[in-house]
N, C-alpha and C positions, 0 to 999 in steps of 0.2 A: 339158496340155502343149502348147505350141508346137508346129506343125506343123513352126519351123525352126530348134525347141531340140534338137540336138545336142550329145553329150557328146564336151569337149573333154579329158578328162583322167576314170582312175579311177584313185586312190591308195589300193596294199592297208599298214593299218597293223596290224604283226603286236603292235605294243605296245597298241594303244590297241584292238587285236580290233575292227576298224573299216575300212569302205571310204568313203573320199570322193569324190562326184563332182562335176565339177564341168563347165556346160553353155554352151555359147556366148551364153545372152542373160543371164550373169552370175550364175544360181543355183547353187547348191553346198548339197551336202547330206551330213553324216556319218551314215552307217550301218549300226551295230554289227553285227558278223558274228549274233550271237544272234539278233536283227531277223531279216536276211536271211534264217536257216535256217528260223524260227518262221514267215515269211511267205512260202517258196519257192512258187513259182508250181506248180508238180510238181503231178499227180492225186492221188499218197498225200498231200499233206499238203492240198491245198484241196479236194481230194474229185473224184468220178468224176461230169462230166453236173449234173442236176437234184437230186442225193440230196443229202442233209445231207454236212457237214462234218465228216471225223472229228477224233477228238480232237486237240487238239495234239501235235506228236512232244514226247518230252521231250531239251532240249537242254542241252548243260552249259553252262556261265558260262566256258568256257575254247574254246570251238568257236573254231576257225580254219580259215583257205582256205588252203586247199594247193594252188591252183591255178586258174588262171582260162583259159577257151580263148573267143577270138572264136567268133562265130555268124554270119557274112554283115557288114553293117552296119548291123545292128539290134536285136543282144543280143551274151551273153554268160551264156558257163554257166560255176557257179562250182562245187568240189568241194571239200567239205565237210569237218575232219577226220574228222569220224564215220562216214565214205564215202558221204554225200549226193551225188548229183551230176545230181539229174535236174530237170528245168526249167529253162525260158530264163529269164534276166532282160534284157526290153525292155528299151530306154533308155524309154519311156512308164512302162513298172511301175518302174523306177528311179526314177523323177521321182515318179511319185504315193504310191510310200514314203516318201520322200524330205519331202512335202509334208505327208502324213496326220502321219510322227511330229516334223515339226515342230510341230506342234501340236496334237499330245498333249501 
């Protein structure tokens, strides 16, 4: 990411269970709340340190954000229906989800 790619807009869509962002040097990227929870930045779910990775949480096909709070001006924590709510999401790890499952 751009050292001066800033996120000019995040669009929560509660139909399409989807967040879009969308960044000043004109990328945009939709990404499914499922996404989001399956790749939360959080310890429990990407693991503590050097150790393995534990399993993936299991998420429904219905997860939604019930809420989103700033972080400073550089993340954004989002809460989970399933009452997930821990880890930031950079606007950098936003971008680089954003990038990897474009092209998946």
């Amino acid at each position: 990411m751009s050292a001066r790619a800033w996120p000019t807009e995040l669009r929560f869509s509660k139909s399409a269970r989807a967040l879009t962002v969308s960044f000043d040097d004109g990328a945009s990227f939709t990404l499914p709340y499922k996404l989001l929870r399956l790749e939360s930045p959080s310890a429990d779910v990407q693991g503590h340190g050097s150790g393995p990775k534990p399993p993936p949480p299991l998420v429904s096909d219905d997860i939604s954000v019930d809420k989103a709070d700033p972080v400073g001006r550089y993340a954004v924590r989002l809460h989970f229906s399933d009452g997930h709510a821990n880890g930031l999401y950079t606007w950098a790890y936003l971008r680089e989800l954003g990038e990897t499952h474009a092209a998946a």
